[in-house]
Rosetta silent file (secondary structure, phi, psi, omega in degrees, C-alpha in Angstrom):
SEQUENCE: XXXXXXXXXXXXXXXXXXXXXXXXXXXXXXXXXXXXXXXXXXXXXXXXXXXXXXXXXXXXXXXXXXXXXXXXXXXXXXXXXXXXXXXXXXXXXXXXXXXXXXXXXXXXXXXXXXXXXXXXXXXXXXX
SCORE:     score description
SCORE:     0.000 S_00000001
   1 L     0.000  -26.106  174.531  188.761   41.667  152.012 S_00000001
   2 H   -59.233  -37.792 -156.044  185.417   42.748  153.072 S_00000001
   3 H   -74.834  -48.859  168.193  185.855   46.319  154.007 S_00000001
   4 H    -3.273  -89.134 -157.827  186.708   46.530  149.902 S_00000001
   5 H   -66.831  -42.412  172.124  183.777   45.478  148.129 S_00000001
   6 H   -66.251  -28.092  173.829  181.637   47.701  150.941 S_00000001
   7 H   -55.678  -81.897 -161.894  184.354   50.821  150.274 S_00000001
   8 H   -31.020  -45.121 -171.407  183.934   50.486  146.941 S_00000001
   9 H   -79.389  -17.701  166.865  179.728   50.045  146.676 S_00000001
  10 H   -59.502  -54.696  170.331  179.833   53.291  148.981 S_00000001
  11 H   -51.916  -36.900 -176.174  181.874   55.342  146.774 S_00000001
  12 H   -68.788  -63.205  176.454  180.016   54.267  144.152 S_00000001
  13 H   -34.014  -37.033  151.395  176.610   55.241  145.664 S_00000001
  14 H   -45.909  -59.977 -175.167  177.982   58.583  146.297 S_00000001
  15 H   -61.269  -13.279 -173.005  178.969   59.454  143.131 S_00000001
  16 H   -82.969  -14.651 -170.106  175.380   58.143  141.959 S_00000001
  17 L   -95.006  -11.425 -168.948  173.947   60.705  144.494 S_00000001
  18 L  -116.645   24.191  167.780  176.219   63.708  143.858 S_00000001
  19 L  -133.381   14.808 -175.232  175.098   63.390  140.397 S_00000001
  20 L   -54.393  -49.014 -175.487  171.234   63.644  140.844 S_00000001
  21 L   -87.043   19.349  140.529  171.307   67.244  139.453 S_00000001
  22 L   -98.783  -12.352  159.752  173.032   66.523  136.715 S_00000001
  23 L  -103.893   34.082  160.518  169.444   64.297  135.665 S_00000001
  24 L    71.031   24.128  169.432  167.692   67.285  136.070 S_00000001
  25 L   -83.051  148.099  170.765  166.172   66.083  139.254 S_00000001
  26 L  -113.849  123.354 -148.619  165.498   69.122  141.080 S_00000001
  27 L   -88.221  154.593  171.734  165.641   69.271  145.004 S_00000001
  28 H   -49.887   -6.455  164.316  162.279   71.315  146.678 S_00000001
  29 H   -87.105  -35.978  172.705  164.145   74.350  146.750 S_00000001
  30 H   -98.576  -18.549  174.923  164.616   74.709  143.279 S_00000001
  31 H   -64.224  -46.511 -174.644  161.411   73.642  142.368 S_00000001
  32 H   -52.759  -48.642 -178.536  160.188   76.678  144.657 S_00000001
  33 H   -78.502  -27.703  178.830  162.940   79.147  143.446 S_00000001
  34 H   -98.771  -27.100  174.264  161.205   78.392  139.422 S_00000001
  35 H   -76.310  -25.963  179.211  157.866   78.380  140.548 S_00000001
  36 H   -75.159  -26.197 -173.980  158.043   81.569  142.182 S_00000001
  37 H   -81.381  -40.964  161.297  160.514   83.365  139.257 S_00000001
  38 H   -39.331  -70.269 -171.967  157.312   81.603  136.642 S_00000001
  39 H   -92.882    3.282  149.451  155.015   83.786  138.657 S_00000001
  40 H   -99.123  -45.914  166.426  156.857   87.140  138.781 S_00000001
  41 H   -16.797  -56.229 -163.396  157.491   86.999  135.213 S_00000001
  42 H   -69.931  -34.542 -162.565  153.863   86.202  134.143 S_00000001
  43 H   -80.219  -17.708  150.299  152.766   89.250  137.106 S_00000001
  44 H   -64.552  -33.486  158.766  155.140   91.356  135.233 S_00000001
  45 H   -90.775   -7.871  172.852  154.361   90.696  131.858 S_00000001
  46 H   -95.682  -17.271  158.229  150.875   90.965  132.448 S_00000001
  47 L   -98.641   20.474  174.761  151.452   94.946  133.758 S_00000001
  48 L  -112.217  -20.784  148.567  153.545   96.007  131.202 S_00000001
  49 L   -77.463   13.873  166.802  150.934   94.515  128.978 S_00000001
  50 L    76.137    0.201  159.273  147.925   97.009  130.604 S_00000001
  51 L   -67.251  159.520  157.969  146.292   93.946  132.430 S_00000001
  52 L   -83.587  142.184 -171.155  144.628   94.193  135.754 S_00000001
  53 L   -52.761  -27.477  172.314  146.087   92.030  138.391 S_00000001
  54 L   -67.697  -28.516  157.758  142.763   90.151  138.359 S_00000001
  55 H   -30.170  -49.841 -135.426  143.056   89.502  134.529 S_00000001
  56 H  -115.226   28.983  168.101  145.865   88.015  134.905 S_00000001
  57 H  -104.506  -49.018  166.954  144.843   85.750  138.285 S_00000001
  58 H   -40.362  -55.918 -174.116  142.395   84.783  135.507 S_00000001
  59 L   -85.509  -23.137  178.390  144.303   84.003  132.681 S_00000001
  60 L  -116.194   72.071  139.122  147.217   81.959  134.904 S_00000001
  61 L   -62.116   14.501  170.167  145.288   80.056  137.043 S_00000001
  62 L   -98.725  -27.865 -176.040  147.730   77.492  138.011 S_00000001
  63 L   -65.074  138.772  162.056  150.436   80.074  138.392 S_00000001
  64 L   -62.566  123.512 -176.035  151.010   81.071  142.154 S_00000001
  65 L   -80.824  -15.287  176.876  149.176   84.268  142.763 S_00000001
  66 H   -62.412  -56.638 -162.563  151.651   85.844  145.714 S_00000001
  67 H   -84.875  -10.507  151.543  154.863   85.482  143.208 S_00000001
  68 H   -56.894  -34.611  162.884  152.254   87.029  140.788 S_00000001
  69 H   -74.763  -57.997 -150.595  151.535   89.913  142.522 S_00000001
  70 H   -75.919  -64.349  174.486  155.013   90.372  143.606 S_00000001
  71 H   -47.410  -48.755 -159.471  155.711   90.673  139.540 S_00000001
  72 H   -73.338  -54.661 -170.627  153.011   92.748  138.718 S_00000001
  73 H   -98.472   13.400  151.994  154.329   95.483  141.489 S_00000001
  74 H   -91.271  -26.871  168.934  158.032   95.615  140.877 S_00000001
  75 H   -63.380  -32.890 -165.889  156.889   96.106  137.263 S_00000001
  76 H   -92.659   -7.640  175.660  154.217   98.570  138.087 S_00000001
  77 H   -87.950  -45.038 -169.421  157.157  100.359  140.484 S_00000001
  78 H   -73.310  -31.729  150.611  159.478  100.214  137.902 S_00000001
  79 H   -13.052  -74.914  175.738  157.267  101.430  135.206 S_00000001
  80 H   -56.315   -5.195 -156.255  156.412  104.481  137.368 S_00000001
  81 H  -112.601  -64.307 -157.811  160.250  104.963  137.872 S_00000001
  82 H   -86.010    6.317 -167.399  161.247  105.118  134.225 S_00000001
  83 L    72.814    5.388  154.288  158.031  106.660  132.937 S_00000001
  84 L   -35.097  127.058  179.673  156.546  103.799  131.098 S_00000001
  85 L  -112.184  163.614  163.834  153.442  103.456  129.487 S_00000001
  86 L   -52.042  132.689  164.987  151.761  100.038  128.737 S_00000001
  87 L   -97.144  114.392 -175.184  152.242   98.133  125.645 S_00000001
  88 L   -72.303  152.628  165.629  148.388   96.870  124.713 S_00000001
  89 L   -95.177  153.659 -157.339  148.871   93.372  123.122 S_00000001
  90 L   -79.089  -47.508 -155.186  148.647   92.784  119.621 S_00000001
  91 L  -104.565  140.118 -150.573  147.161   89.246  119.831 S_00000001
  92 L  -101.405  168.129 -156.318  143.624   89.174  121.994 S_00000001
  93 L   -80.696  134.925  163.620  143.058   86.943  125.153 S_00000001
  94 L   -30.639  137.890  146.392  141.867   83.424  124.131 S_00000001
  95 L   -65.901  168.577  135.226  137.898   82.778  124.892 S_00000001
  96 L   -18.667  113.026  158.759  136.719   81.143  127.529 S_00000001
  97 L   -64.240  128.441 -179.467  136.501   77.108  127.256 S_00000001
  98 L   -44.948  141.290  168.501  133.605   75.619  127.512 S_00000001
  99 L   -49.236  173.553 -142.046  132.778   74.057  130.939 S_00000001
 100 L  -123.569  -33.052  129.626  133.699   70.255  131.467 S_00000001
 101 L    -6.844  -27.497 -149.544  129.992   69.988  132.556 S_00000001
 102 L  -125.145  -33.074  178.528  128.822   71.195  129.128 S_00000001
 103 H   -86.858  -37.155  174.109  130.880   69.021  127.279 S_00000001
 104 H   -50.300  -33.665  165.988  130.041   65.894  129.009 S_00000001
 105 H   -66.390  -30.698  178.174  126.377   66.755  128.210 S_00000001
 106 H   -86.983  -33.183 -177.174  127.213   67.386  124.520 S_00000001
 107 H   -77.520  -43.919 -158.113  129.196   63.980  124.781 S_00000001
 108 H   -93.154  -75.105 -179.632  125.887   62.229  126.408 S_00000001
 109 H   -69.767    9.470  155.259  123.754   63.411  123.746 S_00000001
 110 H   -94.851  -11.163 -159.760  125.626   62.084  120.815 S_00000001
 111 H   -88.104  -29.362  175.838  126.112   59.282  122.576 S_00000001
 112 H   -59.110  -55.361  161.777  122.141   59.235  122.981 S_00000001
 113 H   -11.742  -83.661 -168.632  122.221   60.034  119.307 S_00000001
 114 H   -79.585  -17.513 -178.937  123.523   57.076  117.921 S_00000001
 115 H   -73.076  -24.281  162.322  122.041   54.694  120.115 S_00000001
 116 H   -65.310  -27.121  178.994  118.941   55.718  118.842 S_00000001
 117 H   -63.003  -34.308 -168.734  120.107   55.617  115.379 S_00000001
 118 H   -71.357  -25.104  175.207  121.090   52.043  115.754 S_00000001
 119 L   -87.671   -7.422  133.631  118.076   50.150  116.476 S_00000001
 120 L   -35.740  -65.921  174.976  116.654   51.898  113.574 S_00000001
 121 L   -86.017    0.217  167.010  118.744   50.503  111.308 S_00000001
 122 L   -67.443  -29.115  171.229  118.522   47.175  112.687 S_00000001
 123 L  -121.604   46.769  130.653  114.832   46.597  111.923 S_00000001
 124 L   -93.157   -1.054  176.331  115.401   48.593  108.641 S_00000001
 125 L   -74.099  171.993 -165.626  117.420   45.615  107.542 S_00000001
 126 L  -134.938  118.202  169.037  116.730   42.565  106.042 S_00000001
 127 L  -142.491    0.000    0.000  118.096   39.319  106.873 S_00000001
């Protein structure tokens, strides 16, 4: 009667375990296999858009630069294969964000701001 209840919570555990990839969990291999297709795609769309590989270490910094490069020069082979020229893009690279340094400092003097403001209006008051 035992051997049951223990079949049974096995089977079950399997099937909860053989179904992990169907919730989109992804094992480290596939994580690996997307991060790496993510960075030849971006290294490829950034030479068929006329950047330099250094642009475009710039503009994706989070992106792994190895599967970037690895985009950028099967694009820049295949280019050269088929005769391609660069397409410049239409819409122009984002500026530059301010440092997080610069804002904290802009955040510190407002904050400086009102506290001066406040004791002002505390002995402009009446009470």
């Amino acid at each position: 009667m035992r051997r049951l209840p223990a079949s049974l919570l096995l089977c079950a555990l399997a099937a909860l375990v053989s179904g992990c990839e169907q919730l989109g969990i992804d094992s480290p291999a596939t994580a690996k296999a997307k991060v790496e297709a993510d960075g030849k795609a971006i290294g490829g769309a950034c030479r068929h858009a006329g950047r330099a590989i250094e642009d475009c270490y710039t503009l994706n910094k989070k992106a792994d630069k190895s599967a970037i490069y690895a985009g950028w020069r099967e694009m820049e082979e295949y280019m050269r294969e088929n005769k391609l020229e660069a397409v410049a893009p239409v819409i122009p690279p984002e500026p530059p964000k301010p440092a997080k340094v610069a804002r904290a400092a802009s955040a510190a003097a407002e904050d400086g701001e009102a506290a001066d403001e406040a004791p002002v209006k505390a002995a402009g008051t009446k009470h």
